[in-house]
Steps between C-alpha positions, in 0.01 A plus 500: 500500500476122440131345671491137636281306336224268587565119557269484259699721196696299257724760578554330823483159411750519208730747704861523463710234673657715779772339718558721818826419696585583860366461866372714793204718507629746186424142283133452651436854455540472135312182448196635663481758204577303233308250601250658344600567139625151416420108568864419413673631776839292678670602852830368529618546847824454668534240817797677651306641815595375863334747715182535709256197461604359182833485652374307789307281286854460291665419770260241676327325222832528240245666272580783211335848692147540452464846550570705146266193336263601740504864427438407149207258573337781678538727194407232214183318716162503399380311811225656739602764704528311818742273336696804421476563876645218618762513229605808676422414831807537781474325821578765787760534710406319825400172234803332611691295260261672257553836564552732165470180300283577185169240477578513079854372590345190688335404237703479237772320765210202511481498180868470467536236697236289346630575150799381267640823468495869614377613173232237522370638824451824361353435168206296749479770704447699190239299376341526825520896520364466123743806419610685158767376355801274627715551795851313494770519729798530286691158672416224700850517677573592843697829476674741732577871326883641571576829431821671463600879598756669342751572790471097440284359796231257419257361696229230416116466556285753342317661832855573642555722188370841562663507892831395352494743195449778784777387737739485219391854374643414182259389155425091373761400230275188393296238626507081436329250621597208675566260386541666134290451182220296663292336226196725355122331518502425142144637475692831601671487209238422289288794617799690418570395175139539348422835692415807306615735778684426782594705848714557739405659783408688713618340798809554684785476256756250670233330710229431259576552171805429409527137725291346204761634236770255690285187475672275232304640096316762628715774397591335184135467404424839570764635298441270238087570427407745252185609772541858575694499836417741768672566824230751775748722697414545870333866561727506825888393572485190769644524882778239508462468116563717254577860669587724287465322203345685186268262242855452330680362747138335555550336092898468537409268769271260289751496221807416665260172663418408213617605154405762230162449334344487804318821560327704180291778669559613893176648636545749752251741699465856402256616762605678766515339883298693703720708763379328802586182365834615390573622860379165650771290249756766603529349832535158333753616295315456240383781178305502148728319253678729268442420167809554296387422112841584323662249686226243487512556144910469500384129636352420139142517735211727426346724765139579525327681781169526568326605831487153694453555859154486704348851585342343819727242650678615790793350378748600204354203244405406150090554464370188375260648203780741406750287507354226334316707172867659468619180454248384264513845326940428414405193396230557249713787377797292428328245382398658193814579420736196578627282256539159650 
């Protein structure tokens, strides 16, 4: 298995540009690990969010969400810990007009208001959190997420998504955002085009991942780098997502957002869910993804599986130090044998 190095290692300083692409907790968990085996690391993340605090913020301040930046602040900082503390920090419930707002997301909402730009507010806030790497959000536009079912119902903003999905009973045909082809950060698109390796995922697949595939280049620059490109299947189908959905349907859905090229290798879990955990997603409609490689394969996409999840977490998730040294392992391995 693949060791992190120390910040100290060439190895670490001269690391392979890595541009990882998503939102949501499944993105911060995978920054946290490889963190630590390159200086050269990029977060993309989408803006589409409109729920919980960073949609209040949205809505009062007129401000891109906060909240998946956040996340990946937390993951990339190399502040002290009580800095990482308040980061985290959630005012309780009886906090009034605070209540469940995130300290990290006040923050960076002063800073955006005292700045030029969104993406200026979080590359200070960056500089103040001294973290690895860069953290971009993928536009500086104000965007609402539609999807569309395929009994033909649609219904915009992405935190009415999942409770929709289940009253219509009936999959996502595609998602857009509104309004359509926002323009990219061009240092997005720069990260993406000079990248060695770049990922998708994990992350919920209509609701974090593939919003940042719909800003204006993004999918066009993905498709068009020669960087080995990497999409990290969920260990778990999503509630109001993707039910019954294999890592296929998982891939079909990428491609048909995008374009072919996109996707190279689709890294899936092979270890098994523990039973108690599978019983507890049961009653969230929920189960272990099934990995169907033929027809992955059938997609022009290679499948690779390698056991991902955490042995401790009470939750079905991606362990950060397996994860991340599988990651680094595929890479290393194709990289002796691409021709660019």
């Amino acid at each position: 298995m693949t060791e992190p190095y120390s910040r100290t290692d060439r190895r670490w300083e001269f690391g392979p540009r890595i541009v990882a692409i998503g939102g949501g907790t499944g993105l911060s968990t995978m920054l946290r690990g490889l963190k630590s085996y390159t200086k050269n690391l990029t977060a993309i993340v989408t803006v589409a969010d409109d729920g919980g605090g960073s949609g209040v913020l949205r809505q009062d301040l007129g401000m891109p969400p906060p909240g998946d930046i956040r996340h990946c602040m937390e993951a990339l900082a190399n502040a002290e810990p009580i800095m990482s503390e308040l980061l985290s920090y959630r005012f309780p419930k009886d906090s009034g007009s605070l209540a469940g707002q995130s300290f990290g997301n006040l923050i960076l909402a002063a800073l955006n208001g005292i700045s030029d730009s969104f993406d200026q507010a979080v590359a200070r806030m960056s500089q103040v959190l001294a973290i690895s790497g860069r953290i971009l959000p993928v536009t500086n536009a104000d965007v609402q997420l539609e999807a569309t079912f395929e009994n033909g119902t649609a219904v915009v903003g992405e935190s009415k998504i999942c409770r929709f999905k289940k009253a219509q009973d009936c999959r996502i045909k595609n998602v857009r955002l509104l309004p359509e082809r926002p323009p990219a950060l061009p240092e997005s698109l720069q990260a993406i085009a000079q990248a060695d390796l770049i990922l998708l995922g994990p992350g919920s697949l209509y609701t974090s991942v593939i919003p940042n595939l719909l800003v204006e280049g993004v999918a066009d620059a993905i498709c068009a780098s020669d960087a080995l490109k990497m999409y990290i299947c969920n260990i778990m189908t999503q509630d109001g997502e993707t039910e019954g959905m294999t890592a296929s349907d998982h891939v079909r859905a990428l491609l048909t957002h995008s374009g072919p090229g996109l996707v190279d290798v689709c890294l899936c879990n092979s270890a098994p869910v523990r039973p108690r955990l599978v019983e507890r997603y049961r009653e969230e409609d929920a189960v272990p993804i099934t990995v169907d490689k033929a027809d992955i394969e059938a997609l022009g996409v290679e499948p690779v599986t390698r056991p991902l999840s955490s042995e401790t977490s009470d939750y079905a998730r991606h362990s950060i130090a397996r994860l991340s040294a599988a990651v680094m392992e595929i890479y290393s391995e194709r990289a002796e044998t691409r021709v660019f």
